[in-house]
Backbone atoms as SQL, in Angstrom:
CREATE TABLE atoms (id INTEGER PRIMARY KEY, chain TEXT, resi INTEGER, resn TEXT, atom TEXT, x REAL, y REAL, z REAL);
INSERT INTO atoms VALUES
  (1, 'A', 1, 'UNK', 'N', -29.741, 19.779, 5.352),
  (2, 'A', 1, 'UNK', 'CA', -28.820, 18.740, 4.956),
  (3, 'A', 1, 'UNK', 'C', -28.226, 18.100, 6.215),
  (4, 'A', 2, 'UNK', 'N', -28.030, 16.576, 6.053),
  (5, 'A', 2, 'UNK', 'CA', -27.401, 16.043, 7.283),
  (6, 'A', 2, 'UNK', 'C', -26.087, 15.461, 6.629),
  (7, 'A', 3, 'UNK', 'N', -25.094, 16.235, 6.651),
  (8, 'A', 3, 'UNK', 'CA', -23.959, 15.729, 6.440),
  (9, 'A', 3, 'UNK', 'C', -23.206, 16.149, 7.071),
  (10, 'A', 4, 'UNK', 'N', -22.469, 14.547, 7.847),
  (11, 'A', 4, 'UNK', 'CA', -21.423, 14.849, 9.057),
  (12, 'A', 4, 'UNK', 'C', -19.955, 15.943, 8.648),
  (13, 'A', 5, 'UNK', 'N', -19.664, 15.645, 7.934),
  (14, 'A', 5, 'UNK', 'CA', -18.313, 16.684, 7.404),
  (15, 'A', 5, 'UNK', 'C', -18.853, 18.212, 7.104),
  (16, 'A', 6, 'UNK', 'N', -20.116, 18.824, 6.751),
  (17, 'A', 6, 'UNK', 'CA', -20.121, 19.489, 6.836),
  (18, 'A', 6, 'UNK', 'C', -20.784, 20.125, 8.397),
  (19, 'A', 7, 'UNK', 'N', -21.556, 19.145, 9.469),
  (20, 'A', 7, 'UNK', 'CA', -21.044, 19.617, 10.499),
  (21, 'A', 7, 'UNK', 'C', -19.880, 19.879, 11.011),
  (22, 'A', 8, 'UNK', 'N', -18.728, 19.027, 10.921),
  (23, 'A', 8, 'UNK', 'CA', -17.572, 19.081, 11.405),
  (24, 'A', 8, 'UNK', 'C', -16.797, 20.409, 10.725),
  (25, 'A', 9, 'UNK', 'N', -17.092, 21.390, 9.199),
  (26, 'A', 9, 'UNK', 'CA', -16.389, 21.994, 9.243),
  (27, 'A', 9, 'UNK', 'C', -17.437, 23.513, 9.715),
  (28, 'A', 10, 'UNK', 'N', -18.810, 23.432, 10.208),
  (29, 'A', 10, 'UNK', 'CA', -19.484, 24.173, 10.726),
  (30, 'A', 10, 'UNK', 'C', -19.026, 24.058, 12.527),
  (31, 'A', 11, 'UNK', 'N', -18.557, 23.282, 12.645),
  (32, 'A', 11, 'UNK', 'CA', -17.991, 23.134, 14.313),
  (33, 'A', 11, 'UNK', 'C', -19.335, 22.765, 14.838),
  (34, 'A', 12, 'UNK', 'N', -19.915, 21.930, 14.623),
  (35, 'A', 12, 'UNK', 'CA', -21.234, 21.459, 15.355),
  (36, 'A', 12, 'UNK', 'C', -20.472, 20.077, 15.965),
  (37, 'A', 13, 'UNK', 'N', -19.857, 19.836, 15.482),
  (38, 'A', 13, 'UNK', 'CA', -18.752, 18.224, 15.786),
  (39, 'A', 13, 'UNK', 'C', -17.583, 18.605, 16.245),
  (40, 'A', 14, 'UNK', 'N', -17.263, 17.555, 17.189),
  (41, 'A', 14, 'UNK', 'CA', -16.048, 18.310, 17.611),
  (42, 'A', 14, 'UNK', 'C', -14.965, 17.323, 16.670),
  (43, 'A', 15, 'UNK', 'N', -13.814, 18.126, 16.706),
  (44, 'A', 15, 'UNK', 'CA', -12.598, 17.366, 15.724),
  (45, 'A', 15, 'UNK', 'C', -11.532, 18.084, 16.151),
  (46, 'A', 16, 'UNK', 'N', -10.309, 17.670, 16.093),
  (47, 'A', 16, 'UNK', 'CA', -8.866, 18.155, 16.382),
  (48, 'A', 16, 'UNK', 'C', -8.682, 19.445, 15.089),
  (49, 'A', 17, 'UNK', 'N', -8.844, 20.492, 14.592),
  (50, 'A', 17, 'UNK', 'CA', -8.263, 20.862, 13.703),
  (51, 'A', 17, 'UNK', 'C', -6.847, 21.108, 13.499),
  (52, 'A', 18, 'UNK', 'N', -6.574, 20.914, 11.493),
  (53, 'A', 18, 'UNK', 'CA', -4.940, 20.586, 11.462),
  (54, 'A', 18, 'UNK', 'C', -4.692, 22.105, 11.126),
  (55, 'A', 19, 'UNK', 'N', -5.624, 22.688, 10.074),
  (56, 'A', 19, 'UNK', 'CA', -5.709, 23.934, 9.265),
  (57, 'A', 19, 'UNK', 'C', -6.925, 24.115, 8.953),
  (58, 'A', 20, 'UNK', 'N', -7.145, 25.643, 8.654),
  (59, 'A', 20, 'UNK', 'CA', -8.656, 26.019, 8.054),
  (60, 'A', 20, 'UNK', 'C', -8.471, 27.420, 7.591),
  (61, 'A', 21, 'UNK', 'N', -8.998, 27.929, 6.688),
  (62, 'A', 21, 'UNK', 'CA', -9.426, 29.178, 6.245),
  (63, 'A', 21, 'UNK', 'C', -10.910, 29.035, 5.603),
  (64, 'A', 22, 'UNK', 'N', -11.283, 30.204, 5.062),
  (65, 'A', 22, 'UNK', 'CA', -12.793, 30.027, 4.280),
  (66, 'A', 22, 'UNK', 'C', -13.174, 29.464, 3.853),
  (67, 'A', 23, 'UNK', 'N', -12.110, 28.776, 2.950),
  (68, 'A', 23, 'UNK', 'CA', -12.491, 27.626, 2.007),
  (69, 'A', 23, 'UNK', 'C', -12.303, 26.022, 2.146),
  (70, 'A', 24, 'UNK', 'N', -11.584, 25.761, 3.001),
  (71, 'A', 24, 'UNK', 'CA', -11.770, 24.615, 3.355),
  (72, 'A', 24, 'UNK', 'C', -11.157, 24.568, 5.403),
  (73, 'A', 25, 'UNK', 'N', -10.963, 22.955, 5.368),
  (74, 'A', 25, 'UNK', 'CA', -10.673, 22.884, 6.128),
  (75, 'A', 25, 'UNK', 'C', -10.403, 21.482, 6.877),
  (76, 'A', 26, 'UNK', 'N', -9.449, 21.428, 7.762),
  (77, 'A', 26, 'UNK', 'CA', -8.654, 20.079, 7.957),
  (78, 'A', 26, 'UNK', 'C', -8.304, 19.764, 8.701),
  (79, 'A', 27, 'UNK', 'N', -8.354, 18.117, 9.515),
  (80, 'A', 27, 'UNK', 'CA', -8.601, 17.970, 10.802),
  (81, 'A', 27, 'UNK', 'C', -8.375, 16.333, 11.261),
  (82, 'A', 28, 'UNK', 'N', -8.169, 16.330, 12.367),
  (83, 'A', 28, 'UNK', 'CA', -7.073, 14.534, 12.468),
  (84, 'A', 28, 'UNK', 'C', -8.138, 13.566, 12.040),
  (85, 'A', 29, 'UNK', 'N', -7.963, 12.439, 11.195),
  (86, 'A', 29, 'UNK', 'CA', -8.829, 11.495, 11.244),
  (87, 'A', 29, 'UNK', 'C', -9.236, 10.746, 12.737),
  (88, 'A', 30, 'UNK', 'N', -10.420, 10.174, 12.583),
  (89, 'A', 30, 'UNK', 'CA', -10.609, 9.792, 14.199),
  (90, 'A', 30, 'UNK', 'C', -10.158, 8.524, 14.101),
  (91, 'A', 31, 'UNK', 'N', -9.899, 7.622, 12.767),
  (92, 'A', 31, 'UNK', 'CA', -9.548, 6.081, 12.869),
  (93, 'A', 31, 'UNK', 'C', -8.204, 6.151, 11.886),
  (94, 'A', 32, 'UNK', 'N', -6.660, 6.958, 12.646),
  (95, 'A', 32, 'UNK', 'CA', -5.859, 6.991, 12.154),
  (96, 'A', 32, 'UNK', 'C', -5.513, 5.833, 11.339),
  (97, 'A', 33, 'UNK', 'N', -5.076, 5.383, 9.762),
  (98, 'A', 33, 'UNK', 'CA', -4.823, 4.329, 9.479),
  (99, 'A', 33, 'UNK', 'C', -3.134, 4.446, 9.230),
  (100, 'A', 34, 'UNK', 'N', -2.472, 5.468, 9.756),
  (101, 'A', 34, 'UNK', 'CA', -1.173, 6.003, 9.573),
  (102, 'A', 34, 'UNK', 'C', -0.604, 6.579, 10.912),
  (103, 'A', 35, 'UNK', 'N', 0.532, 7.255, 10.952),
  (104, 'A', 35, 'UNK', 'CA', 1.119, 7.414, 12.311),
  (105, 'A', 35, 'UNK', 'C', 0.791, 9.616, 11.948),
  (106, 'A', 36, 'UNK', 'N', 0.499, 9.713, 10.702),
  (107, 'A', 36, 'UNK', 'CA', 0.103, 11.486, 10.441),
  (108, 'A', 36, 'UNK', 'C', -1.652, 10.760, 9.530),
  (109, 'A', 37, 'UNK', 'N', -2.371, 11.063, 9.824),
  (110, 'A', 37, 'UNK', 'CA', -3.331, 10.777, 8.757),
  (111, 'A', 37, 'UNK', 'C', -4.734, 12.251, 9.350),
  (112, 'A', 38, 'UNK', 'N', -4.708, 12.632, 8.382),
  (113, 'A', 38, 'UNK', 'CA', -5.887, 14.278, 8.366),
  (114, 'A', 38, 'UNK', 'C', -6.550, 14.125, 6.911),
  (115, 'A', 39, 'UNK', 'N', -7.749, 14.593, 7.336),
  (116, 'A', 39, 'UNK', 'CA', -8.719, 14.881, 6.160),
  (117, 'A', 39, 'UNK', 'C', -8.699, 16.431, 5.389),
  (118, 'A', 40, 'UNK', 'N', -8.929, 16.921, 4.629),
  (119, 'A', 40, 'UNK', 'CA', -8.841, 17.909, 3.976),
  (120, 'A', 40, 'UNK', 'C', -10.582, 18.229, 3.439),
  (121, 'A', 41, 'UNK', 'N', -11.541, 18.899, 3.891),
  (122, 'A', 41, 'UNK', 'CA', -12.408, 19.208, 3.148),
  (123, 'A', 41, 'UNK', 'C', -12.810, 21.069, 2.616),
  (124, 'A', 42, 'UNK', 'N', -13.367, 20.152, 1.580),
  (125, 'A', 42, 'UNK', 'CA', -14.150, 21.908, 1.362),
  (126, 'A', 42, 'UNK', 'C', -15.368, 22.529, 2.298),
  (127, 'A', 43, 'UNK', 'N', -15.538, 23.524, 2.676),
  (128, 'A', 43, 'UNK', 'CA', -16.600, 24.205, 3.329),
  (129, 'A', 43, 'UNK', 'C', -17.759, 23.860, 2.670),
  (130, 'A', 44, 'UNK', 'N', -17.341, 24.188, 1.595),
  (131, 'A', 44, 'UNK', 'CA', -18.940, 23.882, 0.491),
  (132, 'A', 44, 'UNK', 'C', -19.288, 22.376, 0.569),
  (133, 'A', 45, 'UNK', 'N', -20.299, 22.375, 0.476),
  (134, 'A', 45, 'UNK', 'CA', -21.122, 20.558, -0.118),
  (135, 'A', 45, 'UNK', 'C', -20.928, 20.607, -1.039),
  (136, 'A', 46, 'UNK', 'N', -19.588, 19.627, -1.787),
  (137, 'A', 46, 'UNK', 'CA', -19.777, 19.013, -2.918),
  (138, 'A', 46, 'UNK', 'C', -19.807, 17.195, -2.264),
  (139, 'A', 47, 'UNK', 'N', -20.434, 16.080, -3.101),
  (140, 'A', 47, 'UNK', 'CA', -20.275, 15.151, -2.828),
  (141, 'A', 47, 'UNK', 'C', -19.501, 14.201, -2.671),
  (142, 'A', 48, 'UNK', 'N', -18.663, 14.214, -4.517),
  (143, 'A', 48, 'UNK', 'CA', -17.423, 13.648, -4.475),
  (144, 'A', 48, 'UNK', 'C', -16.750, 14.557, -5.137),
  (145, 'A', 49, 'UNK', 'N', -15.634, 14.023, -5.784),
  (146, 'A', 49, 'UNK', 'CA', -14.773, 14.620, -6.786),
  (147, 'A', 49, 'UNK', 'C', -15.773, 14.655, -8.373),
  (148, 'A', 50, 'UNK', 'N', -16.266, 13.330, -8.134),
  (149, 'A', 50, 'UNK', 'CA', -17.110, 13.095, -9.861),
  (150, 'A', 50, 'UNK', 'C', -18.197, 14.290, -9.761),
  (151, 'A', 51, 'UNK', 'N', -18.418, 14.947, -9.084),
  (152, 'A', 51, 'UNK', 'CA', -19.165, 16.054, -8.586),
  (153, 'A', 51, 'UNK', 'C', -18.810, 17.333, -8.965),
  (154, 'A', 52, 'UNK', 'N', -17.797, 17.336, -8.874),
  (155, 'A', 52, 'UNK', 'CA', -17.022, 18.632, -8.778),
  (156, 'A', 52, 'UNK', 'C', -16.853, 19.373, -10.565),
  (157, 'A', 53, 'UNK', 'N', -16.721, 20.544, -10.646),
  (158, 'A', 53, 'UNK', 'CA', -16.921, 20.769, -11.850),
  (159, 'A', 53, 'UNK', 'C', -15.772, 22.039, -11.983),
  (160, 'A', 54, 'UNK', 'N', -15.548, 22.046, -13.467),
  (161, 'A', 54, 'UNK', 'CA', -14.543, 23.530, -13.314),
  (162, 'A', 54, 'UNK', 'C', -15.233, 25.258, -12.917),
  (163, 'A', 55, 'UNK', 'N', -15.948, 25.259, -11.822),
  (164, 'A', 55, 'UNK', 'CA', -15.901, 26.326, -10.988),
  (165, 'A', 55, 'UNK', 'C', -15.162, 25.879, -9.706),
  (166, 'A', 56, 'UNK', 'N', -15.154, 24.594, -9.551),
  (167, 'A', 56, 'UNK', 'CA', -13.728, 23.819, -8.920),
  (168, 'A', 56, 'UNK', 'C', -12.519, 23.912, -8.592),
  (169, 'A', 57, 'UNK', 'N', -12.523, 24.063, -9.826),
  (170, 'A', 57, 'UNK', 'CA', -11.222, 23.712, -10.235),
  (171, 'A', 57, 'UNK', 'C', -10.230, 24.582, -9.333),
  (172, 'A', 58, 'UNK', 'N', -9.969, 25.848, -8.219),
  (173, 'A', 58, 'UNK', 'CA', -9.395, 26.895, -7.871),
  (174, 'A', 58, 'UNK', 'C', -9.347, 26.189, -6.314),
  (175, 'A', 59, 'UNK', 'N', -10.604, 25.847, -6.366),
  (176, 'A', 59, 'UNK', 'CA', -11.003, 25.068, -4.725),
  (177, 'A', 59, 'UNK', 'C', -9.534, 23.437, -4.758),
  (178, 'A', 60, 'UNK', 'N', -10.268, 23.063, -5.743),
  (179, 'A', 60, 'UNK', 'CA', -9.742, 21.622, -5.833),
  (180, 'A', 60, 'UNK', 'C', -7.986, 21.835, -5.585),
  (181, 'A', 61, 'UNK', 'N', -7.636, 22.527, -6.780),
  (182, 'A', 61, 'UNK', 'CA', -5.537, 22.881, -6.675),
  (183, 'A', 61, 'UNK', 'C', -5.536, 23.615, -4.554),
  (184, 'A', 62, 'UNK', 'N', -6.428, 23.939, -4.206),
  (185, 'A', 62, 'UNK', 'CA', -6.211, 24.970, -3.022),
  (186, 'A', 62, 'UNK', 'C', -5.813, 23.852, -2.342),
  (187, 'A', 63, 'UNK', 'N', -6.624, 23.058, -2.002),
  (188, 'A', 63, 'UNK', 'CA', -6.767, 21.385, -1.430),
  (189, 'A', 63, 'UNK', 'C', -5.448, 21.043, -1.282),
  (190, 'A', 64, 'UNK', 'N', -5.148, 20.630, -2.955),
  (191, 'A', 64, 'UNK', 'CA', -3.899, 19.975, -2.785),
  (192, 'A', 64, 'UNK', 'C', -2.537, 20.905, -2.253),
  (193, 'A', 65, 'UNK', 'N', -2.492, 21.751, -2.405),
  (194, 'A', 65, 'UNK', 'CA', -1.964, 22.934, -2.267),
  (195, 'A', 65, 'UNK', 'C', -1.537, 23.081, -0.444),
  (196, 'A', 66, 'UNK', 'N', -2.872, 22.814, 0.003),
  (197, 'A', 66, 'UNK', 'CA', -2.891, 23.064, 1.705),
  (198, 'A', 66, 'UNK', 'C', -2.205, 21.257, 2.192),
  (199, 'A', 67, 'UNK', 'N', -2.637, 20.523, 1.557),
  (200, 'A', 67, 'UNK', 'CA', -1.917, 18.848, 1.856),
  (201, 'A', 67, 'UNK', 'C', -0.865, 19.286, 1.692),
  (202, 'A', 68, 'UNK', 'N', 0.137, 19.612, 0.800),
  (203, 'A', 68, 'UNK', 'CA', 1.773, 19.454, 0.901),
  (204, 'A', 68, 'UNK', 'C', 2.321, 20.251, 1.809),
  (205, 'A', 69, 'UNK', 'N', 1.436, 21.631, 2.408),
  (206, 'A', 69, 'UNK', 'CA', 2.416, 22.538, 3.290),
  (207, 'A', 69, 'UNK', 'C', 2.082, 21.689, 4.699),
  (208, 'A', 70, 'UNK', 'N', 0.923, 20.944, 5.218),
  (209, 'A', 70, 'UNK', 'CA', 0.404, 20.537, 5.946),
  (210, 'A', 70, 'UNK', 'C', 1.555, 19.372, 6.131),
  (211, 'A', 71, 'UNK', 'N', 1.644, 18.647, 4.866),
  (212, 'A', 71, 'UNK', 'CA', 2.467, 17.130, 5.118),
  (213, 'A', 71, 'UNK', 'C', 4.397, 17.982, 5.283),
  (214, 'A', 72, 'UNK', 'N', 4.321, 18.833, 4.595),
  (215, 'A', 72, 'UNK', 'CA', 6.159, 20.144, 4.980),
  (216, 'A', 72, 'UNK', 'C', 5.804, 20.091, 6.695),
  (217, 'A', 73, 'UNK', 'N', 4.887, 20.608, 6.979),
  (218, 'A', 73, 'UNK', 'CA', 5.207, 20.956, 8.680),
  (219, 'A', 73, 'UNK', 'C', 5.374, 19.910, 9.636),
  (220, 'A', 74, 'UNK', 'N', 4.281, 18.846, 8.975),
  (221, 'A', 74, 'UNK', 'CA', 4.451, 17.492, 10.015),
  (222, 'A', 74, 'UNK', 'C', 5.734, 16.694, 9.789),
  (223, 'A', 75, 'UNK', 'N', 6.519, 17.007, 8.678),
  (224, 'A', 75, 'UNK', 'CA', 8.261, 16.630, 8.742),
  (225, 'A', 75, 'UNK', 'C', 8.008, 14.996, 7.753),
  (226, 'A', 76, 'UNK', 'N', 7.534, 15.150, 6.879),
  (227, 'A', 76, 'UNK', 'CA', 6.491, 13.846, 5.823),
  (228, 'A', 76, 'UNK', 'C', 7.528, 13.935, 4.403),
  (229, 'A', 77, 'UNK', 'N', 8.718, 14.107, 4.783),
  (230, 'A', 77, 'UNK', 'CA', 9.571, 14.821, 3.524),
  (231, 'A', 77, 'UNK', 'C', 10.015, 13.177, 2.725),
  (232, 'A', 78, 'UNK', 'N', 10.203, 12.241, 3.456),
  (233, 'A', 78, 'UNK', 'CA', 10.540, 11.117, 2.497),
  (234, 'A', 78, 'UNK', 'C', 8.753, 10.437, 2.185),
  (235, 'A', 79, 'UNK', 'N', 7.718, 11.259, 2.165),
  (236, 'A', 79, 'UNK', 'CA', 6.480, 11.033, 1.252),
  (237, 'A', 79, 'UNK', 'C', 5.976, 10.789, 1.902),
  (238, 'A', 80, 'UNK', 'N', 4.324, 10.737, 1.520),
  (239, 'A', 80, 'UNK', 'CA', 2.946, 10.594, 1.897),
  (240, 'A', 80, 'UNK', 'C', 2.424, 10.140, 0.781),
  (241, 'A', 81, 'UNK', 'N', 1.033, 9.907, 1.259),
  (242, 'A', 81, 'UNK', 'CA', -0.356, 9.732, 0.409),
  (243, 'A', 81, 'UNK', 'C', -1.320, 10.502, 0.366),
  (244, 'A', 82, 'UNK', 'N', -1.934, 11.051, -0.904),
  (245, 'A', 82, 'UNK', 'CA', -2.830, 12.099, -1.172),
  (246, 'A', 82, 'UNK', 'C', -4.125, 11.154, -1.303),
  (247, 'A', 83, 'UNK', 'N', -5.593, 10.598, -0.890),
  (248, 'A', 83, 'UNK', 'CA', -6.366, 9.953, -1.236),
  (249, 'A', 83, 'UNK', 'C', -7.621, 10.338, -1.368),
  (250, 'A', 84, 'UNK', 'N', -8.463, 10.189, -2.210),
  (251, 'A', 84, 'UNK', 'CA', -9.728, 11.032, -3.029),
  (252, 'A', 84, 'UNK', 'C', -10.798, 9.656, -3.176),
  (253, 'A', 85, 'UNK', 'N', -11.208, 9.072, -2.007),
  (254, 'A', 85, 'UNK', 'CA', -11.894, 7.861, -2.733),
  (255, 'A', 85, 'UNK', 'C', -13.669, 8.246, -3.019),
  (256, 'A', 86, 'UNK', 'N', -14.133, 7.689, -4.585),
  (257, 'A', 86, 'UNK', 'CA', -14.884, 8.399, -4.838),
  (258, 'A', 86, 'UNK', 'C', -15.806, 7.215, -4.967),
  (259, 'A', 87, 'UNK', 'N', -17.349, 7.574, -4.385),
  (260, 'A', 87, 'UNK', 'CA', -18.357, 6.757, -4.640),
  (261, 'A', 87, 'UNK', 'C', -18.283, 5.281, -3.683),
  (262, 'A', 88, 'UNK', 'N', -18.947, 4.381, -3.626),
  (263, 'A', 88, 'UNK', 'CA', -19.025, 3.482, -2.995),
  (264, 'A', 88, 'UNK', 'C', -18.046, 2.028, -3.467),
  (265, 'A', 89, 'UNK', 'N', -18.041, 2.042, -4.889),
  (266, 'A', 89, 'UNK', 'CA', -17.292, 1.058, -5.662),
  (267, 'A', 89, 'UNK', 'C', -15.406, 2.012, -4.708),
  (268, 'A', 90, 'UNK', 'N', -15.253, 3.074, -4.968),
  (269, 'A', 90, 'UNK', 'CA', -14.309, 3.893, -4.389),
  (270, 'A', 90, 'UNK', 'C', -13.918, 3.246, -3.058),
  (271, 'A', 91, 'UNK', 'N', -14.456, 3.297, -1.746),
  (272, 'A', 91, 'UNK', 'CA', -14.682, 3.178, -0.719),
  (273, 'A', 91, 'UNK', 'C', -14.873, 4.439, -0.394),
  (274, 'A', 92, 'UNK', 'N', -15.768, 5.695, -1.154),
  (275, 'A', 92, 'UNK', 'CA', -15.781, 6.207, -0.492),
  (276, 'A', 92, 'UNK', 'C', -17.085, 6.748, 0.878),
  (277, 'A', 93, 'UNK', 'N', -17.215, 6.860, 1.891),
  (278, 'A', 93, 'UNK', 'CA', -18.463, 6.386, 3.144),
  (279, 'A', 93, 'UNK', 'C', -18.541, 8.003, 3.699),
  (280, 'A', 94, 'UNK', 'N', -17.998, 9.017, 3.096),
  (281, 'A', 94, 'UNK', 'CA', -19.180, 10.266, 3.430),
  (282, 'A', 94, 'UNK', 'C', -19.414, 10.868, 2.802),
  (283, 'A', 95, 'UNK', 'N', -20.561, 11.199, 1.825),
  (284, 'A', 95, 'UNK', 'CA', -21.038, 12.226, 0.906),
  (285, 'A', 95, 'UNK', 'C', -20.320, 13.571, 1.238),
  (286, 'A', 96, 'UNK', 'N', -19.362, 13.907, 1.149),
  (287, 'A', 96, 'UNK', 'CA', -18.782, 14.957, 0.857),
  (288, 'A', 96, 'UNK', 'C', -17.212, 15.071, 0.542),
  (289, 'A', 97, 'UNK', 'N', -16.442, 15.829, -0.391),
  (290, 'A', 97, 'UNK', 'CA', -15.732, 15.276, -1.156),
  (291, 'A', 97, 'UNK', 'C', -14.542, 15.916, -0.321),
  (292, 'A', 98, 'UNK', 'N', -13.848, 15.108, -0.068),
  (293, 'A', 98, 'UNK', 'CA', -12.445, 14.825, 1.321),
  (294, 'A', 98, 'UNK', 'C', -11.101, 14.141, 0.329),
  (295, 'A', 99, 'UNK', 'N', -9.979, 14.871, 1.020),
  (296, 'A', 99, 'UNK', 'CA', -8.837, 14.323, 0.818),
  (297, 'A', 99, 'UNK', 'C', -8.605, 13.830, 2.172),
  (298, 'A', 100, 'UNK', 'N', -7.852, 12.483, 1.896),
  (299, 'A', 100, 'UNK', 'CA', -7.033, 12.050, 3.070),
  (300, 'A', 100, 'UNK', 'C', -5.806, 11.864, 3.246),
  (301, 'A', 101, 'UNK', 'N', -4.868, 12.384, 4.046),
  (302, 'A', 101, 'UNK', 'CA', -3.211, 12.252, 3.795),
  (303, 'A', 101, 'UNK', 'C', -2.701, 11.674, 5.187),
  (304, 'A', 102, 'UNK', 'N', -2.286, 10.417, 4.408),
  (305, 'A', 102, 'UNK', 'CA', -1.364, 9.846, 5.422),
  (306, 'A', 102, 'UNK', 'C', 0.193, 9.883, 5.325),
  (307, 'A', 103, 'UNK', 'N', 0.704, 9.284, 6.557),
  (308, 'A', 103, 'UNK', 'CA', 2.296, 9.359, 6.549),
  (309, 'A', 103, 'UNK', 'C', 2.973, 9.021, 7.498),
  (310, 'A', 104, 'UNK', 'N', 4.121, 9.376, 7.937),
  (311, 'A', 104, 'UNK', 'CA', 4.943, 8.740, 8.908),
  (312, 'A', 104, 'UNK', 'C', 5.299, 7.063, 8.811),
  (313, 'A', 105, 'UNK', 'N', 5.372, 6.909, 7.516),
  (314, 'A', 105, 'UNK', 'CA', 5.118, 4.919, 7.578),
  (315, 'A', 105, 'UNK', 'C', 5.716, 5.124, 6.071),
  (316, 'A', 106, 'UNK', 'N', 6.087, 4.047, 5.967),
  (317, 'A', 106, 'UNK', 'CA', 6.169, 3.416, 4.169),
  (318, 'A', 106, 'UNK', 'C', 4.596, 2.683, 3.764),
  (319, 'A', 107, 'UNK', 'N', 4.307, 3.535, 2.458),
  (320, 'A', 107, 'UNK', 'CA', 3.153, 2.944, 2.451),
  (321, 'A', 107, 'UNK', 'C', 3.551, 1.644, 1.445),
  (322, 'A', 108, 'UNK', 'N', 2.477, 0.802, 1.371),
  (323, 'A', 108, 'UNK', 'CA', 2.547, -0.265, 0.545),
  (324, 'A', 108, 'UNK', 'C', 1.088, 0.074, -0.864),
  (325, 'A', 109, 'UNK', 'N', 2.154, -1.180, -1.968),
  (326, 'A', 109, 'UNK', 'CA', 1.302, -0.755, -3.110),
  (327, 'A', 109, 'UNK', 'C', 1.070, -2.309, -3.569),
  (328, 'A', 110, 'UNK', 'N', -0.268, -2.568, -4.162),
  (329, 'A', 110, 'UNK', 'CA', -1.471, -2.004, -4.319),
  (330, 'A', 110, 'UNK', 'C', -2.399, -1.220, -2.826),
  (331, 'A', 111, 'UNK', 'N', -2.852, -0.835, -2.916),
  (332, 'A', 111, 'UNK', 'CA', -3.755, -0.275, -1.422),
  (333, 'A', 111, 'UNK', 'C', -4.758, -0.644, -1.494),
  (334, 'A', 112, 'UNK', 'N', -5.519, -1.676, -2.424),
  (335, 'A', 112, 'UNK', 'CA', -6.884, -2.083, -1.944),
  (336, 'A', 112, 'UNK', 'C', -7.093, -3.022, -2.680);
């Protein structure tokens, strides 16, 4: 398989890491679009979220789970953004299924 995120959480790529244990793992975006912005992936190859299935489901809550203590330490207490973009209509541009959390900014709404 050639998929860059799962080099990056095999360490074949280099990346800043934010957090990691077995199951996933998380690391600075390289084209910050925020003043805090990190990716969140799973170890495993899944593609997207529309992918993902309830043997998931434990992985998926872990995810979100590791974003809020991640966005607690970086001091993100008046809010962030949790983002899951799925498929190409999505924007999403790497086959493997990533959270992105930004912050330090007021975000604006609509976002795309």
């Amino acid at each position: 398989m050639d998929c860059l995120f799962c080099k990056i959480a095999e360490g074949k790529i280099p990346s800043k890491p934010v957090f990691q244990d077995h199951r996933i793992y998380a690391f600075a975006d390289i084209h910050p679009q925020a003043p805090v912005h990190f990716l969140i992936i799973p170890r495993e190859h899944i593609a997207s979220l529309h992918e993902a299935d309830e043997s998931h489901r434990e992985l998926l809550g872990h995810m979100l789970g590791v974003a809020a203590e991640i966005a607690r330490q970086k001091g993100l207490g008046n809010g962030y953004r949790v983002v899951a973009n799925i498929g190409p209509d999505g924007g999403q541009t790497v086959d493997h299924l990533h959270l992105h959390v930004l912050g330090g900014r007021a975000m604006t709404w609509p976002p795309g």
